[in-house]
C-alpha positions in Angstrom: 16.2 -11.9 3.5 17.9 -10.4 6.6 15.0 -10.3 8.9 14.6 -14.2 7.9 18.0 -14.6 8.6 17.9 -12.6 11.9 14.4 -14.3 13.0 15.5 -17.7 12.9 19.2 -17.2 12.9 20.7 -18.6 10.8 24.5 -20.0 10.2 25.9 -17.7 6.6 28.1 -20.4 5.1 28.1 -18.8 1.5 27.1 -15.1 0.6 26.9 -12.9 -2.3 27.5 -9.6 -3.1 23.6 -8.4 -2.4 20.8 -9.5 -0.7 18.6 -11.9 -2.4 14.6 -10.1 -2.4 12.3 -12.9 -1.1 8.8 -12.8 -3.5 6.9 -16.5 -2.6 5.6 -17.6 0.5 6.3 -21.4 -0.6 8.8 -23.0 0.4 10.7 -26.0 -2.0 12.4 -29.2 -1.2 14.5 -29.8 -4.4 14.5 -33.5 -4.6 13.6 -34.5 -8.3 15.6 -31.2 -9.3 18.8 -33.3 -7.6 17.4 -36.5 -9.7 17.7 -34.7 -12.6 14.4 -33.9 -13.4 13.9 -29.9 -13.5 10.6 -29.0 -15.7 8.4 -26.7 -13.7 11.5 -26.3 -11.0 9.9 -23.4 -8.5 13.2 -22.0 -8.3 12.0 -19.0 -7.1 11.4 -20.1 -4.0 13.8 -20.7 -0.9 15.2 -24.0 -1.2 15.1 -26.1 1.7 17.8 -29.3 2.2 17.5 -31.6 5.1 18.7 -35.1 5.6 17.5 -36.4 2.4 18.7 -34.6 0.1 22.1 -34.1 1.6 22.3 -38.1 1.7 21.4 -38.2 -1.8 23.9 -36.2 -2.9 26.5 -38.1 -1.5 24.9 -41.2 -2.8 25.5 -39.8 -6.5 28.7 -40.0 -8.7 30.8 -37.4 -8.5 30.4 -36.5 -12.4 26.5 -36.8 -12.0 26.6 -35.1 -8.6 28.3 -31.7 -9.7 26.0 -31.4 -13.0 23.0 -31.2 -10.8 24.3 -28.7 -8.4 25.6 -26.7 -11.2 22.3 -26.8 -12.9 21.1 -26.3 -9.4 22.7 -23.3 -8.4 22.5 -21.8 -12.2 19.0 -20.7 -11.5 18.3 -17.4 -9.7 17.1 -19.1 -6.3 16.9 -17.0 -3.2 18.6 -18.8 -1.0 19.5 -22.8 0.1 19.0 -23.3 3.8 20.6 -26.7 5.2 18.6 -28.3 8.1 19.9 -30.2 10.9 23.2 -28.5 10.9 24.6 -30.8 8.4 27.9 -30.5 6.7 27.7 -29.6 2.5 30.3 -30.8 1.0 33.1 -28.3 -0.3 31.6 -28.8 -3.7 28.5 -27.9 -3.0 29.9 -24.5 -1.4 32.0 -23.9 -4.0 29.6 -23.9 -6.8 27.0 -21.8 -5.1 29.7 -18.9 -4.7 30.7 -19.3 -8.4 26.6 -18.7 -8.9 26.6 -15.7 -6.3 24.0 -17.8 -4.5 22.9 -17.7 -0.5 23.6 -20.8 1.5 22.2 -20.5 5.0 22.2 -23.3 8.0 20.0 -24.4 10.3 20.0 -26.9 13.9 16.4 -26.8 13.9 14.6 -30.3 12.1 13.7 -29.7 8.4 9.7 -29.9 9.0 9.8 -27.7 12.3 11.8 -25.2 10.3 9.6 -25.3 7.6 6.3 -24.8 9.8 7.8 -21.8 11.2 9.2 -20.6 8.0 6.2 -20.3 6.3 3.4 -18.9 9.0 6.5 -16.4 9.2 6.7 -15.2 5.3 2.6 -15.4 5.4 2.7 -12.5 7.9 5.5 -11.0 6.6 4.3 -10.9 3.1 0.2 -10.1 3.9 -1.2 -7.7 2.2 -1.7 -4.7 4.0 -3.5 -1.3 5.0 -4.1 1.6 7.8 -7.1 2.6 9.2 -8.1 5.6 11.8 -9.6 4.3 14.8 -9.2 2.3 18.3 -8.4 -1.5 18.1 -9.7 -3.5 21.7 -9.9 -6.8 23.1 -13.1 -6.9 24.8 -13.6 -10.6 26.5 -11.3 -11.8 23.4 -13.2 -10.6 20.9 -11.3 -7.7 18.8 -13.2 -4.6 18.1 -12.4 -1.6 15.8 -13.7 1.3 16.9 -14.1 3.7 13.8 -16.0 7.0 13.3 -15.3 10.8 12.7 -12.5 12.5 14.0 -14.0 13.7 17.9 -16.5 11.6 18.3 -14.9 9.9 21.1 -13.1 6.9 20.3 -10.5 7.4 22.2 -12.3 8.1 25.5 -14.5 4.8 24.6 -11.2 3.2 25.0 -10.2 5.1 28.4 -13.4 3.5 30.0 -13.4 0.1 28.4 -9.8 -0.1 29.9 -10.8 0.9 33.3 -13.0 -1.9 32.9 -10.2 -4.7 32.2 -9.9 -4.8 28.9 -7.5 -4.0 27.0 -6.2 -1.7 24.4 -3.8 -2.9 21.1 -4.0 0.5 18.7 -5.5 4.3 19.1 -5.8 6.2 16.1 -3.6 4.6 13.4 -4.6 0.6 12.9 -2.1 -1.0 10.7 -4.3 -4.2 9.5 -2.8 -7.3 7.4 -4.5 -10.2 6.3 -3.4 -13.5 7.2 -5.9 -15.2 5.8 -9.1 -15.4 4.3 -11.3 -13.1 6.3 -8.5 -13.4 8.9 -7.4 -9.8 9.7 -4.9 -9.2 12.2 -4.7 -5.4 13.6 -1.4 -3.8 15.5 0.0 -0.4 16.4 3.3 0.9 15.2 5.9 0.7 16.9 6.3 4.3 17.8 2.8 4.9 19.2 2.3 1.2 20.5 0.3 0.8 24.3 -0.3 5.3 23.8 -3.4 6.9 23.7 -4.7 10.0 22.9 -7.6 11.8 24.8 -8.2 15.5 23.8 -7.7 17.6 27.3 -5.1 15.6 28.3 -2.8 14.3 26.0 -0.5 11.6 25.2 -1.2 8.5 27.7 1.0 5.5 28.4 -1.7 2.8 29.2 1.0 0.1 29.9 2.3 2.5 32.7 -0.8 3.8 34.0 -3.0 0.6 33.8 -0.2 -1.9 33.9 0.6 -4.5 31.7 -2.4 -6.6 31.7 -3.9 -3.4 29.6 -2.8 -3.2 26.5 -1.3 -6.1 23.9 0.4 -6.2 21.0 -1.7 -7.2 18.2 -5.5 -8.9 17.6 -7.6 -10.5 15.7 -10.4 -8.2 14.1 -13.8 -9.8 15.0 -16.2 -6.8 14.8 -16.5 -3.3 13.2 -18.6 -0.6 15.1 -18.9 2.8 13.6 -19.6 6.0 15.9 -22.0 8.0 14.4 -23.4 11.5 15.5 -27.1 10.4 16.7 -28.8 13.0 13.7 -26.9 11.4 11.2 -27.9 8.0 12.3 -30.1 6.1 10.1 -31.6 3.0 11.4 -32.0 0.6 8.9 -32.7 -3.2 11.1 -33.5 -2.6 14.6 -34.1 -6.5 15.3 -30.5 -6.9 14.5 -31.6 -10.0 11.8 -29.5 -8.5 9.1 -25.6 -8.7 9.7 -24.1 -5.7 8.5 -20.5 -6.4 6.5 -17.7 -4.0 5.9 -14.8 -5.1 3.2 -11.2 -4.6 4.6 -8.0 -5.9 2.6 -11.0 -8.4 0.7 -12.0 -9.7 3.7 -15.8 -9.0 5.1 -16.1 -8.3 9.0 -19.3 -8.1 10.6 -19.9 -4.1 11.5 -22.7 -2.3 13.8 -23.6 1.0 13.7 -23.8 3.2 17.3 -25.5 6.2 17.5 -23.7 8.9 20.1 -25.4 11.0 22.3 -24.6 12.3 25.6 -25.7 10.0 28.3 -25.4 6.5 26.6 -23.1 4.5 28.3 -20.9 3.7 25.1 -18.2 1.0 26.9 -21.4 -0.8 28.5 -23.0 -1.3 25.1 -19.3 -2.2 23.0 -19.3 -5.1 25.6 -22.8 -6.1 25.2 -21.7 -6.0 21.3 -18.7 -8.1 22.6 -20.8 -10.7 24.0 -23.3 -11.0 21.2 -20.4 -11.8 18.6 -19.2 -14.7 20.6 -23.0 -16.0 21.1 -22.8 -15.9 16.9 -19.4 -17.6 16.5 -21.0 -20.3 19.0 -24.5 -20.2 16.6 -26.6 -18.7 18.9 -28.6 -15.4 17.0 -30.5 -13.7 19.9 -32.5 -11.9 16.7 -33.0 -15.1 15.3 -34.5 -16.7 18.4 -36.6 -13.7 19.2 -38.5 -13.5 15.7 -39.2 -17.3 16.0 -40.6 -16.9 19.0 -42.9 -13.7 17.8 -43.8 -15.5 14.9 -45.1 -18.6 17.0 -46.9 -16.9 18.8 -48.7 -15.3 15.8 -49.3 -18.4 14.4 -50.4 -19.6 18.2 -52.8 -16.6 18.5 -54.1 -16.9 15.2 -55.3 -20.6 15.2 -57.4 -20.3 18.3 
């Protein structure tokens, strides 16, 4: 409730004794609740007043008007915010402090607050999890460099920088899903825009680099796993079957790298980079290539 108030600061005009906990995304507009009607009320969402409303309730009797805000404010809503900065009346404060209920204000319009409101609580309120590895942006496209501990992620990292891309998370990945198959990695805030590389130690990309090499959070478009060349095992070498790892519910396209010394690892993660936005655009190099294999067979064959 305090980071909401904080974010889109707000105006307190009536508080209680604690802080209200804030457990739905959705956001209500309690119009037929102030006509009376209140079966399937969603009270347990923040209750949102703008113009409407507050003109409604003036437009009530007096006798009518305070039996609806007391039935109102008897259930154990979060909070009201007021849009617009408009004026409750003195009833209407009075009877949400007799209830111990929040009533917050707003300048900003009652849909524009609403919009931001809610894409706010839906990141706030993702589910979410940590994973080890190396998020990048590489040509816009996020990559998530897992793998053992040592295989080299983070010196992958070092080169792809030096190359102009840049880095959002070494070693811890805190990932929450906005949406369906919409992940959305960061770094904490204590090891945000540092890197690790064994042999030298703790790195400050944003002052070595600058700040055009590193950012703050990504989107999580591909998975590619580091794996010690004898344990590789090579399952689709055309590439025709897309590999999919599960994270937070959410499936994410993943390729396997085998690692051996003299492959040039930051060379073929942007190669991988470039073939995931051919996809997204609907263009399967593996695809095309088998077609074109298998007319040719056919071509050969009916001479």
């Amino acid at each position: 409730m305090q980071r909401v108030i904080d974010k889109f600061n707000l105006e307190v005009l009536v508080k209680s004794k604690s802080l209200p906990e804030i457990s739905v995304i959705d956001l209500n507009r309690p119009g037929l609740e102030l006509a009376g009607f209140f079966d399937y009320f969603a009270y347990e969402r923040i209750q949102i007043l703008g113009m409407t409303e507050i003109t409604f309730l003036k437009s009530l009797p007096p006798e009518v008007r305070y039996e609806r805000l007391e039935k109102l404010f008897s259930y154990q809503i979060p909070c009201v915010i007021i849009t617009r900065n408009l004026e409750p009346s003195e009833e209407f404060l009075n009877l949400a402090k007799k209830h111990g209920r929040w009533v917050l204000r707003s300048p900003e319009a009652t849909t524009r607050l609403m919009s931001r409101l809610t894409d706010f609580l839906e990141s706030e309120m993702a589910p979410r999890t940590t994973v080890h590895g190396v998020l990048m942006d590489v040509y816009g496209v996020g990559i998530l460099l897992v793998g053992e501990s040592g295989i080299g992620k983070s010196e992958t990292a070092v080169e792809l920088i030096k190359r102009g891309h840049r880095l959002v998370a070494d070693d811890v990945v805190e990932i929450k899903q906005v949406a369906k198959n919409v992940l959305i990695g960061s770094a904490p805030e204590v090891v945000r825009h540092y890197l690790e590389v064994r042999g030298l130690g703790i790195i400050d990309v944003k002052t070595v680099f600058g700040a055009g090499a590193v950012r703050d959070d990504m989107r999580i478009d591909l998975v590619i796993e580091m794996v010690e060349w004898e344990k590789y095992t090579e399952k689709d070498r055309l590439g025709l079957e897309e590999e999919m790892i599960t994270i937070l519910e959410s499936s994410i396209p993943k390729k396997t790298i085998p690692i051996r010394p003299g492959r040039n690892l930051a060379a073929i993660i942007e190669v991988a980079a470039m073939d995931r936005r051919l996809k997204a655009m609907g263009y399967n190099a593996a695809f095309i290539f088998a077609r074109r294999v298998m007319d040719k067979i056919q071509e050969e064959g009916s001479k």
